[in-house]
Biopython code that builds the backbone (N, CA, C, O; Angstrom):
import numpy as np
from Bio.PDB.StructureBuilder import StructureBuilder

atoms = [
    (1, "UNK", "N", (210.569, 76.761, 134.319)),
    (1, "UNK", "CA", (209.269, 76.193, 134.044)),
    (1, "UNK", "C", (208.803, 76.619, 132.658)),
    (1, "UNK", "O", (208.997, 75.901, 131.677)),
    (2, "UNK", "N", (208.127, 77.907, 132.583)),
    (2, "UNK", "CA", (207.656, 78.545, 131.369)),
    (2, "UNK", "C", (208.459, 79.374, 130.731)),
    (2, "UNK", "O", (209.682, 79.382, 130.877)),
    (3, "UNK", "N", (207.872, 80.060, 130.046)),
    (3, "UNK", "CA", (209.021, 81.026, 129.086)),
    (3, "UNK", "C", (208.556, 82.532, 129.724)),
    (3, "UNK", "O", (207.349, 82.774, 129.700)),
    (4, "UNK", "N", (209.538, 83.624, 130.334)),
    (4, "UNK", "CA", (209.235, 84.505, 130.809)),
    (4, "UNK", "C", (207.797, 85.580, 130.550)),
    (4, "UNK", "O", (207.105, 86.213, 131.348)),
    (5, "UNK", "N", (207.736, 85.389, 128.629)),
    (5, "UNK", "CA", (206.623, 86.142, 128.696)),
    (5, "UNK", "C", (205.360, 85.526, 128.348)),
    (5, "UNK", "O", (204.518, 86.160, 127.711)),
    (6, "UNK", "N", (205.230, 84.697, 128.608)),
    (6, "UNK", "CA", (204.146, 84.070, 128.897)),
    (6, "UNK", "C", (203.470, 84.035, 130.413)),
    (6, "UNK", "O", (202.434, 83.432, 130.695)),
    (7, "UNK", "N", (204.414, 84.937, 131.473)),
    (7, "UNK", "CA", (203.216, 84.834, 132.903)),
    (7, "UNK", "C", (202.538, 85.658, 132.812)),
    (7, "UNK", "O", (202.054, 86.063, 133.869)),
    (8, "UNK", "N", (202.176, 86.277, 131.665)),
    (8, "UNK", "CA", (201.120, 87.636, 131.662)),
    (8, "UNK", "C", (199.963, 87.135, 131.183)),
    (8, "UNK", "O", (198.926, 87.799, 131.211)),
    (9, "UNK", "N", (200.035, 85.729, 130.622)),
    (9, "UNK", "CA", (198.963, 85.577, 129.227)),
    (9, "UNK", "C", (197.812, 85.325, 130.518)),
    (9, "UNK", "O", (198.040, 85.294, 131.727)),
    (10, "UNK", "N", (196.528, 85.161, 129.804)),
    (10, "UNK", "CA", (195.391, 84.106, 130.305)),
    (10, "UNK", "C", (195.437, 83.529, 129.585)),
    (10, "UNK", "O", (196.171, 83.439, 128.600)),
    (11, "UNK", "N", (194.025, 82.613, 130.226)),
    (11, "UNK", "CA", (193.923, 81.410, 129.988)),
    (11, "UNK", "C", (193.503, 81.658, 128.538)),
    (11, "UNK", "O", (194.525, 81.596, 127.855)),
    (12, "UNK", "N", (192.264, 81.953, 127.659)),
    (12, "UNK", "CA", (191.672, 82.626, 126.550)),
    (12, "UNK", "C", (192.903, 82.500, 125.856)),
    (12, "UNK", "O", (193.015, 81.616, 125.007)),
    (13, "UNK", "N", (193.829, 83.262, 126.106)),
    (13, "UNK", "CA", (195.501, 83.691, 125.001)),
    (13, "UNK", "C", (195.964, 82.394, 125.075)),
    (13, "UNK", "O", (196.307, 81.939, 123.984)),
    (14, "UNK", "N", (196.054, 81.826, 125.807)),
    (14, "UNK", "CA", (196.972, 80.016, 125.287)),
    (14, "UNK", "C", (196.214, 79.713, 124.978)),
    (14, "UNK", "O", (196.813, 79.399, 123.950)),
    (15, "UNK", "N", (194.803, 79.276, 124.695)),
    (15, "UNK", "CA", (193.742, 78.199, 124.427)),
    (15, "UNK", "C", (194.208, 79.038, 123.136)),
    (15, "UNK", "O", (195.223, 78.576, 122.615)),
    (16, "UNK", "N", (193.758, 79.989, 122.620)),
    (16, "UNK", "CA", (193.909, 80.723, 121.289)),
    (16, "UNK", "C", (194.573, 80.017, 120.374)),
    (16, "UNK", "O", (194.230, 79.454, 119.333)),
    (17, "UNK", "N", (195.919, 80.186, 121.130)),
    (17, "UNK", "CA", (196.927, 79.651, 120.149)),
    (17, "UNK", "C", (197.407, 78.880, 120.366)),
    (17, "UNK", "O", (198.358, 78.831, 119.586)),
    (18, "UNK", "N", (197.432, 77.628, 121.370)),
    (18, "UNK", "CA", (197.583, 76.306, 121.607)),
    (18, "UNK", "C", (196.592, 75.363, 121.132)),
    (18, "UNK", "O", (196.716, 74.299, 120.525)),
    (19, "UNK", "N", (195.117, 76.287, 121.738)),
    (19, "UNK", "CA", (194.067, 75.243, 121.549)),
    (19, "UNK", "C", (193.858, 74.722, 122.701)),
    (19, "UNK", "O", (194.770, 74.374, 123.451)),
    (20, "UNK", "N", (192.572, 74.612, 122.974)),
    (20, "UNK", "CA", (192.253, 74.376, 124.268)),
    (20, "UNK", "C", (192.604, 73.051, 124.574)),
    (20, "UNK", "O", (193.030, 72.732, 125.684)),
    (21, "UNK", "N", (192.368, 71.875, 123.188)),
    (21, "UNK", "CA", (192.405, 70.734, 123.502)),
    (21, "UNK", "C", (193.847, 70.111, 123.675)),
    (21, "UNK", "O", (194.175, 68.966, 123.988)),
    (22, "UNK", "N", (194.577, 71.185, 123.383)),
    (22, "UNK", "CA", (196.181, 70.831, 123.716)),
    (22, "UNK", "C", (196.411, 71.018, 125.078)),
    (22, "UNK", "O", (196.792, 70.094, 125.797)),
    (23, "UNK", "N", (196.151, 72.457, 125.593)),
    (23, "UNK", "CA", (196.060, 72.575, 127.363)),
    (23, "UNK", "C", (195.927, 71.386, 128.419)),
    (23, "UNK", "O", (196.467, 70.968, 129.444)),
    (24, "UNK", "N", (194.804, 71.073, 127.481)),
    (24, "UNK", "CA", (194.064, 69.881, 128.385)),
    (24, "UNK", "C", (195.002, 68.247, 128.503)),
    (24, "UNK", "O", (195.254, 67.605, 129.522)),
    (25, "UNK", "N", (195.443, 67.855, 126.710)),
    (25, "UNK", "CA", (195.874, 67.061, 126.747)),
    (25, "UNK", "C", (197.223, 66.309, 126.484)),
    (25, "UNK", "O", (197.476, 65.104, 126.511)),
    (26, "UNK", "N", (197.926, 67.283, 126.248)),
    (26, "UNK", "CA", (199.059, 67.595, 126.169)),
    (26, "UNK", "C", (200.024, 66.569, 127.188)),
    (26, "UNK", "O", (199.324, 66.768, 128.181)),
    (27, "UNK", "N", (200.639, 66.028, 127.482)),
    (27, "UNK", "CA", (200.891, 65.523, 128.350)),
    (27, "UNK", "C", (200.210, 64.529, 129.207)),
    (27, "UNK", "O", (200.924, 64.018, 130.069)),
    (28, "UNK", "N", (198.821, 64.101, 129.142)),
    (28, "UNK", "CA", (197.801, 63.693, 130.123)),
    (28, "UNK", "C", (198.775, 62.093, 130.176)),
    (28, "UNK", "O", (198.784, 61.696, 131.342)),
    (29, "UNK", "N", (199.579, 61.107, 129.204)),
    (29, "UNK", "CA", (199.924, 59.657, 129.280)),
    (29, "UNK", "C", (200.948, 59.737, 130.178)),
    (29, "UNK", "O", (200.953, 58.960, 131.133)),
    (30, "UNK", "N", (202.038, 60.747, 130.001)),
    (30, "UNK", "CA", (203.039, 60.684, 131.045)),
    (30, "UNK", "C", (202.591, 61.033, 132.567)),
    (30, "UNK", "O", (203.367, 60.782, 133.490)),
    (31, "UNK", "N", (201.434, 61.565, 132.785)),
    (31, "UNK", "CA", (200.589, 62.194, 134.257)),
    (31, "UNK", "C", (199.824, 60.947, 134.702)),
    (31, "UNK", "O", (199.777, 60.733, 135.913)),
    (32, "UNK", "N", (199.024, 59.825, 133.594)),
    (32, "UNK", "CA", (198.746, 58.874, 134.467)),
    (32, "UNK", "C", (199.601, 57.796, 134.607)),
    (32, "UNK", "O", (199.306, 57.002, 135.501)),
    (33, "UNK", "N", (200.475, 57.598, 134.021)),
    (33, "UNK", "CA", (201.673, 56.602, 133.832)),
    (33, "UNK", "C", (202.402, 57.174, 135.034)),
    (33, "UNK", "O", (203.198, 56.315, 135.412)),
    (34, "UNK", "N", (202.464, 58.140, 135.713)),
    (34, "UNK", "CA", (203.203, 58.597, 136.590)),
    (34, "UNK", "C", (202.586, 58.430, 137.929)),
    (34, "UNK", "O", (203.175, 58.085, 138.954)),
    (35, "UNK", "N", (201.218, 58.743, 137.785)),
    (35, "UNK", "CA", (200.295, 58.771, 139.001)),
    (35, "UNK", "C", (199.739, 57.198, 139.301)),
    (35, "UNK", "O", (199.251, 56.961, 140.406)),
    (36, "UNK", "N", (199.813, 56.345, 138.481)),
    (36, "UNK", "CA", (199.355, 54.873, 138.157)),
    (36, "UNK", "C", (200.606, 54.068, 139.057)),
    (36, "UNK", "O", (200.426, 53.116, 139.816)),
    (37, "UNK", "N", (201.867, 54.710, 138.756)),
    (37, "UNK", "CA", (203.064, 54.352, 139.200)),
    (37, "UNK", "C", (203.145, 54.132, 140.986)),
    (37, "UNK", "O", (203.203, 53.147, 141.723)),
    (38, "UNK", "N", (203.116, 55.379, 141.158)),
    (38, "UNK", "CA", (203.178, 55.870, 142.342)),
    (38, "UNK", "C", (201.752, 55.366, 143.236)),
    (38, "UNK", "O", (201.857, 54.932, 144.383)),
    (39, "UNK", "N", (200.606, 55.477, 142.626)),
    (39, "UNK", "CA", (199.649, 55.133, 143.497)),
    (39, "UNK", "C", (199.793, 53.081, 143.886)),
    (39, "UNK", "O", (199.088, 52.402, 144.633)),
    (40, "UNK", "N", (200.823, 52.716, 143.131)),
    (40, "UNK", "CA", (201.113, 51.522, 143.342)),
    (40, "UNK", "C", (201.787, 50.771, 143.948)),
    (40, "UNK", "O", (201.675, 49.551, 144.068)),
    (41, "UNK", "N", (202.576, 51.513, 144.393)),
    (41, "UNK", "CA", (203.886, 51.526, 144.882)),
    (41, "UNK", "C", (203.461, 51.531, 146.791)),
    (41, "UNK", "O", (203.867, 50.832, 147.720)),
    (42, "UNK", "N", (202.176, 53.028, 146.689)),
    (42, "UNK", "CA", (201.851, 53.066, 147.722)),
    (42, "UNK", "C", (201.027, 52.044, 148.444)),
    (42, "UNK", "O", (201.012, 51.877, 149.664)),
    (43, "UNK", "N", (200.325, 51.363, 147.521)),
    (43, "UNK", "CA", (199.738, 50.057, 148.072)),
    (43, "UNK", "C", (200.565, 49.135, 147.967)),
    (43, "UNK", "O", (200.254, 47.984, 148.275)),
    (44, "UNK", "N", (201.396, 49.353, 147.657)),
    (44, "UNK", "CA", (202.573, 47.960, 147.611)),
    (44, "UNK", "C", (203.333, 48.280, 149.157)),
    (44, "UNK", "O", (203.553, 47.274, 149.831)),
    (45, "UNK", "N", (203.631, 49.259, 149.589)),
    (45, "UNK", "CA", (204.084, 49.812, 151.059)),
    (45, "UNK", "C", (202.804, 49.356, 151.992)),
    (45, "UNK", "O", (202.924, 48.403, 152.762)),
    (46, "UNK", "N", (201.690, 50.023, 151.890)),
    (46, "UNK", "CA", (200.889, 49.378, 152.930)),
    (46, "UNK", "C", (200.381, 48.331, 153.133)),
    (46, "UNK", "O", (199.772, 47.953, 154.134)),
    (47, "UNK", "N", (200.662, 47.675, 151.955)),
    (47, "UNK", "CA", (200.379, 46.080, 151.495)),
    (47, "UNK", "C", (201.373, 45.489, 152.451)),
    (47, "UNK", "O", (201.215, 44.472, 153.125)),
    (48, "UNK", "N", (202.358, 46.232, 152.412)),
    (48, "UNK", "CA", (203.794, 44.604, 153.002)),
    (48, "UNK", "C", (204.130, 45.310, 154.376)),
    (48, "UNK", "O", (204.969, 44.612, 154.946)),
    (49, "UNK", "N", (203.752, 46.605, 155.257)),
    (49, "UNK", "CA", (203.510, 46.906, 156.154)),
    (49, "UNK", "C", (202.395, 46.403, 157.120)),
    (49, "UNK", "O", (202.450, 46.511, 158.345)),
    (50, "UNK", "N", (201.633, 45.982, 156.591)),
    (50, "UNK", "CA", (200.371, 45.185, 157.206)),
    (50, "UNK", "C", (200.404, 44.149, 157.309)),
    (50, "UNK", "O", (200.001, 43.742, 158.398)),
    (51, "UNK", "N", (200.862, 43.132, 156.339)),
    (51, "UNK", "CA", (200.943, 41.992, 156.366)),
    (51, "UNK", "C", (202.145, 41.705, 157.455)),
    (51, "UNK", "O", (202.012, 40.994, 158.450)),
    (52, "UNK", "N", (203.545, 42.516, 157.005)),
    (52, "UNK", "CA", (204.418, 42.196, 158.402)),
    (52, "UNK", "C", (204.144, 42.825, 160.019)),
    (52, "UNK", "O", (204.932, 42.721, 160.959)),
    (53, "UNK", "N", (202.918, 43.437, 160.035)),
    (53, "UNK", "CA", (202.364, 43.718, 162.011)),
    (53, "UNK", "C", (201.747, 42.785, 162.033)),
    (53, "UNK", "O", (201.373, 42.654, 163.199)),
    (54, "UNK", "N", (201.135, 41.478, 161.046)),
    (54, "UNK", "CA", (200.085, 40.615, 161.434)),
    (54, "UNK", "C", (198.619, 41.013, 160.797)),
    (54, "UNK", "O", (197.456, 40.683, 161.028)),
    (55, "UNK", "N", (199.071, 41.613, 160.170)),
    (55, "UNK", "CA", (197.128, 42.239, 159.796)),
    (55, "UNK", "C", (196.426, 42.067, 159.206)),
    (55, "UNK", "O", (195.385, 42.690, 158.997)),
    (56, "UNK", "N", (197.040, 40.673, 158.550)),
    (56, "UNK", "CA", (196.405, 40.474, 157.153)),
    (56, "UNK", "C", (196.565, 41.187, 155.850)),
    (56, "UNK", "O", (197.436, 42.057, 155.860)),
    (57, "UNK", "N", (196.002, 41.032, 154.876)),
    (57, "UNK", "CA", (196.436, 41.739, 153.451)),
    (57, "UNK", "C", (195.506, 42.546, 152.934)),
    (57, "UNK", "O", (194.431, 42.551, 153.533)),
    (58, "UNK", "N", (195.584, 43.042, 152.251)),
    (58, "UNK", "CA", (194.376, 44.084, 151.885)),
    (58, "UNK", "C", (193.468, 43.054, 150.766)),
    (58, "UNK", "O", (192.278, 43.359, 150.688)),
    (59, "UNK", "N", (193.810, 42.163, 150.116)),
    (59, "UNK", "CA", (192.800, 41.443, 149.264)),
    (59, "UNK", "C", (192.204, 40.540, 149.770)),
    (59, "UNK", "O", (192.159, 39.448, 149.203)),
    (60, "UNK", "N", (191.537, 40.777, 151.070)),
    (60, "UNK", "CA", (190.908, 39.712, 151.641)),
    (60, "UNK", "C", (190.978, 38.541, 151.980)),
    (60, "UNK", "O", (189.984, 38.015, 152.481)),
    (61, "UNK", "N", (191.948, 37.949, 151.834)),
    (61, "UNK", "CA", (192.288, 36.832, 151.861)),
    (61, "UNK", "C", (192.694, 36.329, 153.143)),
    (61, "UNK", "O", (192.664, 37.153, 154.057)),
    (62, "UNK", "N", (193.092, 35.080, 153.435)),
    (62, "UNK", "CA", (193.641, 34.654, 155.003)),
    (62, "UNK", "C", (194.839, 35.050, 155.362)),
    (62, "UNK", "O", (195.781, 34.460, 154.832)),
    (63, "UNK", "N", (195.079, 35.933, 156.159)),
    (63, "UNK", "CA", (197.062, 36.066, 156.704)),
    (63, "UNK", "C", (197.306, 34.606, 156.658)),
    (63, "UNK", "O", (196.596, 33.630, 156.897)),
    (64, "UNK", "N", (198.980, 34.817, 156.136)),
    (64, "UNK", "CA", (199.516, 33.701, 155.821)),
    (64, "UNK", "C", (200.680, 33.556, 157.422)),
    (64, "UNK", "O", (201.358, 34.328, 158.099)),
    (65, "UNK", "N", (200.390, 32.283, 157.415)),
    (65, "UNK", "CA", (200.986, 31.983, 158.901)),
    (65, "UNK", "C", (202.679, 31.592, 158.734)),
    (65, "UNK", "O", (203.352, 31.325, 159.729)),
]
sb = StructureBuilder()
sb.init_structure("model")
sb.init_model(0)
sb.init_chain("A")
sb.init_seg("    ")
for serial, (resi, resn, name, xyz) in enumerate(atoms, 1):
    if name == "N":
        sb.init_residue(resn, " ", resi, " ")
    sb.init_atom(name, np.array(xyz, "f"), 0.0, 1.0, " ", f" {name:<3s}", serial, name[0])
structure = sb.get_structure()
């Protein structure tokens, strides 16, 4: 994961010398590109799970016969 001597630091000691606004954002496009992914996928599963018990679709619309 990290580099060994860095599990001693706090938080204060990386913001220092990273910068806080790096902590923060560092990574943030690949985390929602990832989470955007996946949270889609999961409505795409309960989307075509529902529709095949009969249940209709989640966008309101009429089950298709």
């Amino acid at each position: 994961m990290g580099k060994s001597e860095n599990a001693s630091k706090t938080f204060a000691q990386m913001a220092k010398e990273q910068g806080a606004w790096a902590l923060f954002f560092n990574g943030l496009a690949p985390r929602v590109l990832m989470i955007g992914t996946l949270t889609g996928l999961q409505w795409w599963i309960y989307d075509t799970f529902k529709t095949s018990m009969g249940m209709g679709t989640s966008g309101g619309g009429p089950a298709k016969k």
